[in-house]
C-alpha positions in Angstrom: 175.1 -45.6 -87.0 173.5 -45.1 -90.3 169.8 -45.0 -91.6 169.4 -47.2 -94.9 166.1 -48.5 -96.7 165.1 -51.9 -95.3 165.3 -55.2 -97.4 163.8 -58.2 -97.7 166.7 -60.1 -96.5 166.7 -58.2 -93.2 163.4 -60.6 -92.0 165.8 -62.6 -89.7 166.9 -59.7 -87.9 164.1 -58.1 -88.1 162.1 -60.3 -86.5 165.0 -60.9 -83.5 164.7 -57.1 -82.7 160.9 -57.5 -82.7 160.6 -60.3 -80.2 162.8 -58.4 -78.1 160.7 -55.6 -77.5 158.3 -55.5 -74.9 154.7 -54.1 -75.7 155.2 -54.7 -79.8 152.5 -56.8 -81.4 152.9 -59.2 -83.6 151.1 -62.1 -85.6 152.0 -65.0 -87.7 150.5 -63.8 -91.1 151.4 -59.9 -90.9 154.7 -60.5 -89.8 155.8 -63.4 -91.4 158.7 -63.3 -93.8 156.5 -63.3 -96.4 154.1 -60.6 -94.9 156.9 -58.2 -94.4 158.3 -59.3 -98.2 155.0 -58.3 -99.1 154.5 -54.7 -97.3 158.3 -53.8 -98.3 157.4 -54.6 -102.2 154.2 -52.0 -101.3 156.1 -49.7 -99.6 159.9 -49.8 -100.9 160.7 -46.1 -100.3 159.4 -45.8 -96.5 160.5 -48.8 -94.7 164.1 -48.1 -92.8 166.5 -49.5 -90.4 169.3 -48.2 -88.0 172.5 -50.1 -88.3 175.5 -50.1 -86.4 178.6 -52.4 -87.1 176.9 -54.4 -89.9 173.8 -54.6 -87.4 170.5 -53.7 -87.1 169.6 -52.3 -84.3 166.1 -49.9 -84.8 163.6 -50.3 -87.4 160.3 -49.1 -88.6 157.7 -49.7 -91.4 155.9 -47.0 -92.8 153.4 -46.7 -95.8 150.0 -45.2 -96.9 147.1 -45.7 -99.2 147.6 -42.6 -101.0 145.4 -40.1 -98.4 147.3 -41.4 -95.2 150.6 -42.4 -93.8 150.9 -44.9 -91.2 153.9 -45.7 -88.7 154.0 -49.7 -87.9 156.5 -51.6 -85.7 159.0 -49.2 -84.9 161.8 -50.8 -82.7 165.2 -50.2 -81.1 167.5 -52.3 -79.4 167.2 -51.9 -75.3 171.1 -51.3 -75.2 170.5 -48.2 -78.2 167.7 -46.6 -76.3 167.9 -42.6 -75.7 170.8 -42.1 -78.2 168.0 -40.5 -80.9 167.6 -43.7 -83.3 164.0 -43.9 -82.7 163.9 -40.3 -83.7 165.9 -40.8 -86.2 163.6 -43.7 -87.9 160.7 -41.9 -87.4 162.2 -38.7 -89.6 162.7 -40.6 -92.0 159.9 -42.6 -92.5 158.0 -38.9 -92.4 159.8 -37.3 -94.8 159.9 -40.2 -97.1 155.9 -40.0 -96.4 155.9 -36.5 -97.5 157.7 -36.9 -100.2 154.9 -38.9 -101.7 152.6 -36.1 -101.1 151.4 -37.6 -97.6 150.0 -35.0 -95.0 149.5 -36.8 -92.1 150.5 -40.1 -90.3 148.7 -42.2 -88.3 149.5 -45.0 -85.6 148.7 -47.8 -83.4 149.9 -48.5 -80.2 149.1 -50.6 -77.7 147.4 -48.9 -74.3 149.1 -50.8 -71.5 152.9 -49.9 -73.8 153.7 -47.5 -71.4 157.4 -46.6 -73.3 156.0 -46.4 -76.4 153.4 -44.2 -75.4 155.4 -41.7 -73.9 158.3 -41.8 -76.8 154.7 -41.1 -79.5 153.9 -38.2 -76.7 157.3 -37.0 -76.6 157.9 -36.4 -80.2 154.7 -34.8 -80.6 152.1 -37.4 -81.6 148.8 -36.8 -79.9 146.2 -39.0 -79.0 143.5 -39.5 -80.2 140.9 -40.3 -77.6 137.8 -39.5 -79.9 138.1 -43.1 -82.1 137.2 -46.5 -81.8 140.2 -48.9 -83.5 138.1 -51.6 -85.1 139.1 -55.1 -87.5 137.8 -57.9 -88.6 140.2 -61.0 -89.7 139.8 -61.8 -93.6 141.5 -65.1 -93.6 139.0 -66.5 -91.7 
């Protein structure tokens, strides 16, 4: 297995992995093919995926606004769980982060994603309980 920068071209595959997961959330603008084209022209150094055999089989976006990092979509394959690729991803979307002079990441997760949760707990994320997560739709 081997964690490379993610491409454009990796939308298809992408997207299959996505689906696949329970609890990830997704929408037809952000994570359309030319959504994610978009965020990977923005963020071309913090975006990566695991592959195995020609395959991906994890992936996460990461990026910032120049003050603060933030971790979207990570995903790994149910039959590549526990084997340290979601570690892995996140790693490396943190050091790339830092190595843009980024101090702290932030991320989203949904409350009822109990695995999700947990892996954020177990790698030592902590919750923030004190926030309220609010948006408002600009396409609209």
């Amino acid at each position: 297995m081997t964690i490379r920068l993610l491409k454009e071209e990796d939308f298809p595959q992408l997207l299959a992995l996505w689906t696949a997961t329970p609890g990830m959330g997704l929408n037809s603008a952000d994570d359309s093919p030319e959504g994610i084209r978009q965020y990977l022209r923005r963020n071309p150094d913090t975006c990566f995926a695991a592959e195995a055999e020609g395959r991906i089989v994890g992936a996460i976006l990461a990026g910032h606004d120049g003050r603060r990092g933030f971790l979207y979509h990570l995903a790994v394959g149910e039959s590549q769980r526990l084997q340290g690729i979601g570690r892995a991803l996140v790693r490396s979307a943190l050091a790339a982060l830092k190595a843009q002079g980024i101090r702290k990441a932030a991320l989203v997760a949904f409350r009822n994603n109990r695995l999700g949760n947990n892996f954020w707990k177990s790698i030592g994320f902590s919750l923030r309980e004190d926030l309220n997560y609010w948006n408002i739709p600009l396409d609209e």
